[in-house]
C-alpha positions as CSV (number, residue, x, y, z in Angstrom):
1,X,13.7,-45.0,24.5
2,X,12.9,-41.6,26.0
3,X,16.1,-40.4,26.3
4,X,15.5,-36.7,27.4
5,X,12.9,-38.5,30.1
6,X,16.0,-40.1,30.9
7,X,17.9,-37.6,31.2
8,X,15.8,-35.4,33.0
9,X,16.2,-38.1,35.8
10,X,19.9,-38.6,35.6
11,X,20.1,-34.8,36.2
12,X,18.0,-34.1,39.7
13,X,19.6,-37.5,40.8
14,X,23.3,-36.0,40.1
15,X,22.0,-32.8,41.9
16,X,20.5,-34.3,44.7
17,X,23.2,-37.6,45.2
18,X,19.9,-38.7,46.7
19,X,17.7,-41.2,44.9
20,X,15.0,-40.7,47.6
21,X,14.8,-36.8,47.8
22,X,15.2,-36.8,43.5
23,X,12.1,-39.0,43.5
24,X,10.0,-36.9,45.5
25,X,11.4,-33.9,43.5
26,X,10.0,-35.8,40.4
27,X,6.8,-36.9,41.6
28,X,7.3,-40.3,41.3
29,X,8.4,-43.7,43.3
30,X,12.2,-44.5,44.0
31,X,11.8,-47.9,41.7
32,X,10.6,-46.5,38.7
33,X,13.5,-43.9,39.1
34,X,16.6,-46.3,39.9
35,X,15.0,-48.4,37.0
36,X,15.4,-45.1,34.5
37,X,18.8,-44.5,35.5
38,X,19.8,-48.0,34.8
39,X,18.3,-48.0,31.3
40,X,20.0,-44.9,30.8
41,X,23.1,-46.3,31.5
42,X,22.7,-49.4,29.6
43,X,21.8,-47.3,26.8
44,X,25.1,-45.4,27.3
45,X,27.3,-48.2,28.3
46,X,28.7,-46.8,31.5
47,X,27.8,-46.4,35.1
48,X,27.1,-42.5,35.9
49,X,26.3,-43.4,39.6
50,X,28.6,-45.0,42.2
51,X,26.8,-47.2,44.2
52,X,29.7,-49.1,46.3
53,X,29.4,-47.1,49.1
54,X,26.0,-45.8,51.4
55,X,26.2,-42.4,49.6
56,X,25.8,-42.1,46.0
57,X,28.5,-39.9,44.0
58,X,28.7,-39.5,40.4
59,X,31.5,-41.5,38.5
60,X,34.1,-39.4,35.8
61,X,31.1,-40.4,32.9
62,X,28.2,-39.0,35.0
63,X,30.1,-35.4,36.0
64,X,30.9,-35.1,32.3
65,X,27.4,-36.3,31.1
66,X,25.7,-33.6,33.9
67,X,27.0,-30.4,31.7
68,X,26.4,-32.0,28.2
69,X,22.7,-33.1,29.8
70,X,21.7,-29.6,30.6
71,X,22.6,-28.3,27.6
72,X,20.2,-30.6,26.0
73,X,17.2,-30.3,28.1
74,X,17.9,-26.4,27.9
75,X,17.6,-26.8,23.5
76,X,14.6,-29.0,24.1
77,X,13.3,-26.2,26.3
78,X,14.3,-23.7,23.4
79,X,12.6,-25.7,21.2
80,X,9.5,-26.2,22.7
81,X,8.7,-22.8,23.1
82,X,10.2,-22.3,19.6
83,X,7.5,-24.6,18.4
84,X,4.8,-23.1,20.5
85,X,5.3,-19.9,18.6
86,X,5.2,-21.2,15.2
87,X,1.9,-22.8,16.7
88,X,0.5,-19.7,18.1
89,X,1.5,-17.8,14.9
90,X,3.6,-15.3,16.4
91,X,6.7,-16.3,14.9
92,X,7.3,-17.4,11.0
93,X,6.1,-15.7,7.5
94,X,3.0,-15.0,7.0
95,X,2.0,-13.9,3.3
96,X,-0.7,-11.6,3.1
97,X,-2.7,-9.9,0.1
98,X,-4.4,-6.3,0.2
99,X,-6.0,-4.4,-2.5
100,X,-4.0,-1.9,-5.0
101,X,-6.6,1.0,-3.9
102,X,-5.8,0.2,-0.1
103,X,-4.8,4.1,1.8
104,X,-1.9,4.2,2.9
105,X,-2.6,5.1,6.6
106,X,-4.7,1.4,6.5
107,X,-1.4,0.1,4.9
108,X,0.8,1.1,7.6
109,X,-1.7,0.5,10.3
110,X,-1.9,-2.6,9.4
111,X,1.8,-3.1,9.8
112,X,2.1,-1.6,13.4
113,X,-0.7,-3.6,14.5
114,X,0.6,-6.5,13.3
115,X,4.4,-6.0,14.7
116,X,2.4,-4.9,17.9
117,X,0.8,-8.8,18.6
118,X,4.0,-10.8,17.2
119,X,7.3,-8.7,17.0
120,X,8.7,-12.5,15.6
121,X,5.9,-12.4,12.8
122,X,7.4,-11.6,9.8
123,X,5.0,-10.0,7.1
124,X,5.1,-10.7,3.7
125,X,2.7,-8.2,2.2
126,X,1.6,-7.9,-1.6
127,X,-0.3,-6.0,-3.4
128,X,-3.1,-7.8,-5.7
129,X,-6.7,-7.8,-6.6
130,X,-9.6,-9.7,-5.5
131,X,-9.7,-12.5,-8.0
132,X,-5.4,-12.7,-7.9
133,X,-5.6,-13.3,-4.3
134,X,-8.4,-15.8,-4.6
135,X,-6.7,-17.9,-6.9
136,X,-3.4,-17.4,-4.8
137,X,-5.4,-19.0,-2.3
138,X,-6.2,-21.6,-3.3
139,X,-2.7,-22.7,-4.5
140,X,-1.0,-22.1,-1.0
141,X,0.6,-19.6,-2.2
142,X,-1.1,-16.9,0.1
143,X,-1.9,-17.2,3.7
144,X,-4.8,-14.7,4.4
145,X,-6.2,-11.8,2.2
146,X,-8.2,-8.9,2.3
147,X,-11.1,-9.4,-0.2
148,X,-14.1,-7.4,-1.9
149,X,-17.7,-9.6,-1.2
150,X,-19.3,-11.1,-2.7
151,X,-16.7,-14.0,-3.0
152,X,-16.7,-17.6,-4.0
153,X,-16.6,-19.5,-0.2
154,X,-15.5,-22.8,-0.9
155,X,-12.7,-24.3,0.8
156,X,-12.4,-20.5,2.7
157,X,-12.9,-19.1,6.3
158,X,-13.6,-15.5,6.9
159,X,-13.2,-12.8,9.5
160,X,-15.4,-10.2,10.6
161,X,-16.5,-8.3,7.8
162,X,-17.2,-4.2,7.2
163,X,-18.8,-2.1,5.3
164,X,-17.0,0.8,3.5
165,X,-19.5,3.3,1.9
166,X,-19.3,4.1,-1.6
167,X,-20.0,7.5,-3.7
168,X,-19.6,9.5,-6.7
169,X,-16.4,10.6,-7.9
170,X,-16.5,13.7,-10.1
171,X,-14.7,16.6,-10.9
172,X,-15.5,19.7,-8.8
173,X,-16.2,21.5,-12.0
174,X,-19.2,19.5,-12.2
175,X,-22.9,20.4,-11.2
176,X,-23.3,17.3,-9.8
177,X,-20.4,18.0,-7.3
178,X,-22.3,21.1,-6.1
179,X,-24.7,18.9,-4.1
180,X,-24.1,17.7,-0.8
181,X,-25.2,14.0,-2.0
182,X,-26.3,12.8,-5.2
183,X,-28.6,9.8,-6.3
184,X,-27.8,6.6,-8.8
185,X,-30.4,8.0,-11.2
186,X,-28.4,11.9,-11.2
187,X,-25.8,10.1,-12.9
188,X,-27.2,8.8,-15.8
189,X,-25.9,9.8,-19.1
190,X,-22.5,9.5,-17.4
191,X,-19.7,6.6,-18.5
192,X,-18.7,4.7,-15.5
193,X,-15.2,4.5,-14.6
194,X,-14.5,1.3,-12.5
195,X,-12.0,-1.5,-12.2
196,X,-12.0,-4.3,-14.6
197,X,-14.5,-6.8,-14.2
198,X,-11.6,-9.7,-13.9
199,X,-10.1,-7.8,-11.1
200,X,-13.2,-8.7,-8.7
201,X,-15.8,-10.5,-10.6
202,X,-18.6,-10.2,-7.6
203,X,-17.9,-6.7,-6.8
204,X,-18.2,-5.9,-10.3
205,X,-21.6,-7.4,-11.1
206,X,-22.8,-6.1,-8.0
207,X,-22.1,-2.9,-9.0
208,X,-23.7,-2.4,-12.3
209,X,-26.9,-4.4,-10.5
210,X,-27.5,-1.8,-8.2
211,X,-27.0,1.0,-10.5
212,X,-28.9,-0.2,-12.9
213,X,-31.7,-1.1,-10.1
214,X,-31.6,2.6,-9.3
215,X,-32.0,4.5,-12.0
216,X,-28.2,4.3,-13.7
217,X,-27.6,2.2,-17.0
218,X,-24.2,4.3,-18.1
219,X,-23.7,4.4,-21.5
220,X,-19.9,2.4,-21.4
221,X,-18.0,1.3,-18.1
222,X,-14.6,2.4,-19.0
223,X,-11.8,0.2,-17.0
224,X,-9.3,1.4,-15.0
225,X,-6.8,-0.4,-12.4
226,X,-4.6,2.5,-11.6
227,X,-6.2,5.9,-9.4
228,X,-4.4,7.9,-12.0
229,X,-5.7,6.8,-14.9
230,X,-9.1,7.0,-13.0
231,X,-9.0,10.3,-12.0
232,X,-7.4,11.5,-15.4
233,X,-11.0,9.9,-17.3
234,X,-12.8,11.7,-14.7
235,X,-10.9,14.8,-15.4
236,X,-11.6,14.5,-18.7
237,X,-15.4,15.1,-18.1
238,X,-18.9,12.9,-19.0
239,X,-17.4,10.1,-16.6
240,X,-18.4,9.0,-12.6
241,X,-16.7,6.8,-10.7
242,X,-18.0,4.9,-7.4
243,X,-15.4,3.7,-4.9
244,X,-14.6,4.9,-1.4
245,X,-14.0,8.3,0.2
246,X,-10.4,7.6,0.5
247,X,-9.6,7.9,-3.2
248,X,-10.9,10.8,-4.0
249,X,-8.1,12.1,-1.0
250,X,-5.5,11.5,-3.3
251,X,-6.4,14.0,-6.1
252,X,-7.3,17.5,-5.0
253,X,-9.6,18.5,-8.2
254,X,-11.7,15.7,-7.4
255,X,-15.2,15.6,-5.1
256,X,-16.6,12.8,-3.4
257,X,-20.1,12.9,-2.6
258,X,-22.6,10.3,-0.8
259,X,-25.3,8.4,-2.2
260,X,-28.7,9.1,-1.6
261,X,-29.9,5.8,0.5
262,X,-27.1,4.7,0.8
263,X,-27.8,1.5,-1.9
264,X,-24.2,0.4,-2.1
265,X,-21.2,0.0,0.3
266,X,-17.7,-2.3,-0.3
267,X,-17.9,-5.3,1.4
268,X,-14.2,-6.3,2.6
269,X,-12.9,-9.2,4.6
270,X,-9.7,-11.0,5.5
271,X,-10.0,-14.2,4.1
272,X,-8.0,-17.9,4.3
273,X,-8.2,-21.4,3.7
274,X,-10.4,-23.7,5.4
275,X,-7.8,-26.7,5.7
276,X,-3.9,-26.1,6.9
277,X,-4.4,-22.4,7.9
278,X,-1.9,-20.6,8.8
279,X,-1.9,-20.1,12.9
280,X,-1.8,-16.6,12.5
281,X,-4.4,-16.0,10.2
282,X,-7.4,-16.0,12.8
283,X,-5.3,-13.2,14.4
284,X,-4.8,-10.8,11.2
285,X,-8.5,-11.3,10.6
286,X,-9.4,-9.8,13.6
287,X,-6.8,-7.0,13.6
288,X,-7.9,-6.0,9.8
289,X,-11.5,-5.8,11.0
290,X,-10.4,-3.5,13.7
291,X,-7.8,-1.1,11.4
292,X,-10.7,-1.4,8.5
293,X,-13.4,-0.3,11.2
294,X,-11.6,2.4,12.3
295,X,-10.5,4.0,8.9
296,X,-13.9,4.2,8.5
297,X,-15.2,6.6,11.6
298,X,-15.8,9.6,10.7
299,X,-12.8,12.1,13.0
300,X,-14.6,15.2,14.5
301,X,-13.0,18.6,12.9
302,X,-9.9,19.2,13.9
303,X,-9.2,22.9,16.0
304,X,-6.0,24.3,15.9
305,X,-5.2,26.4,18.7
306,X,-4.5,30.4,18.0
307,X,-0.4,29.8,18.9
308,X,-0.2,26.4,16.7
309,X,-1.8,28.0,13.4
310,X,-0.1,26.1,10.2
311,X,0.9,29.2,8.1
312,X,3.0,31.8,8.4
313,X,1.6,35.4,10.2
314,X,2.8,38.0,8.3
315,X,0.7,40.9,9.0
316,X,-1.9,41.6,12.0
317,X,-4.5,44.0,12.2
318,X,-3.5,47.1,15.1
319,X,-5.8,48.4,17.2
320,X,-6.5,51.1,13.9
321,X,-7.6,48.4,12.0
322,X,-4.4,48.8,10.0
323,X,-2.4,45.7,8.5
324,X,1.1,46.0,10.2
325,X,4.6,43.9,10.0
């Protein structure tokens, strides 16, 4: 038995006291409707409607039934659209995995982006490598990730990729950082710093390919997971690095510096499983490829207006050319 059909029934009938005018209300014939409203009371084992008379009232059962009746249909209703979110993905947990090396700003982008689309979404983010989230994956215990090509695709749907460009790392004490871009083959002789090969397997043989295609075969590829320990090996001197603009922002006595041809670039995608996806995933995909997009365009230089300078005027020139207070 359908009971909240039933009940649905019983309720325009008790508003109405009018078993023709409650049909046409529900769309439907005045036999089909007595017929419901006698199964519901069989069902029940009590008359709701008095019928002795030509007009129909509701007996002590039916007047008590009518509040505990919307009440019900009012929690189906809130579950319904409950269950419509969940379905939609914009309420619920969704577990998501970035890289260690992702900025901050892309962090928090991400974030207000996300809270923008579904305020009921509640983000569960961590921090993990290529290969950890891959594996994560593919145990369930990740919903979408944001993974360095090129990637294993079985059993996985992606979003809209983007290209990050890559470049040289290196101190600003070196020659090399003098230039305004530097080749593959200007680096040779130099240890490559990078992350370890386990980290993201594709990314990482990749890597060495190209270099090794143009001109660089470094003598040792020295790991590294953390920036710090990155940048300290760079510091150190006789060692390059390749990654992103963005890292070298982090340490002020390090340069960044293009790549001649542009050979390489960081292929990054959001990523999820093929089968039971989470409903939300589609959406995150194309929100990363959005925040990832725009981290990447270049910003014009920024002007700061004479009144709005950013350090403090202590002396200016008179008229004399003369410092004054």
């Amino acid at each position: 038995m359908d009971l909240l059909r039933h009940l649905r029934h019983f309720v325009v009938v008790a508003r109405e006291l009018h078993f023709g005018r409650a049909a046409d209300m529900l769309g439907m014939a005045q036999p089909p409707l007595s017929q419901s409203i006698r199964r519901l009371e069989r069902e029940l084992g009590t008359a709701l409607f008095d019928r002795s008379q030509r007009q129909v009232r509701l007996t002590t059962a039916g007047q008590l039934l009518l509040g505990e009746a919307d009440d019900l249909l009012a929690g189906e209703r809130r579950l319904r659209h409950l269950a419509d979110q969940v379905r939609r993905g914009t309420l619920g947990v969704l577990r998501v995995g970035v890289p260690p090396e992702t900025p901050a700003g892309t962090v928090r982008a991400l974030l207000d982006g996300l809270s923008a689309r579904a305020p009921g979404l509640d983000l569960d983010l961590h921090e993990l490598t290529s290969a950890e989230q891959r594996r994560m994956l593919a145990e369930g215990r990740l919903d979408v990730g944001l993974l360095h090509h090129p990637v294993e695709e079985a059993g996985l749907r992606f979003g809209k990729p983007v290209d990050v460009p890559v470049g040289a790392l290196l101190p600003r004490t070196s020659p090399l950082a003098r230039a305004r871009a530097v080749a593959l083959a200007d680096l040779a002789g130099l240890d490559l710093v990078t992350a370890p090969p386990a980290t993201a397997p594709g990314w990482h043989e990749h890597l060495l390919t190209v270099c090794r295609q143009h001109g660089f075969v470094p003598p040792r590829v020295r790991p590294a997971r953390n920036p710090e320990f990155l940048f300290g090996l760079l510091l150190a001197g006789g060692a390059v690095a390749v990654e992103p603009a963005a890292l070298a922002r982090r340490e002020p006595r390090i340069a960044w510096r293009p790549l001649l041809g542009a050979p390489l670039a960081r292929r990054i995608s959001a990523v999820w499983p093929d089968r039971a996806a989470h409903p939300a995933a589609p959406m995150f995909g194309r929100l990363a490829a959005e925040v990832l997009a725009a981290a990447e365009t270049p910003a014009g230089p920024a002007v700061v207006a004479p009144s709005a300078r950013p350090w403090p005027v202590l002396f200016e020139a008179g008229r004399d050319g003369k410092l004054s207070p």
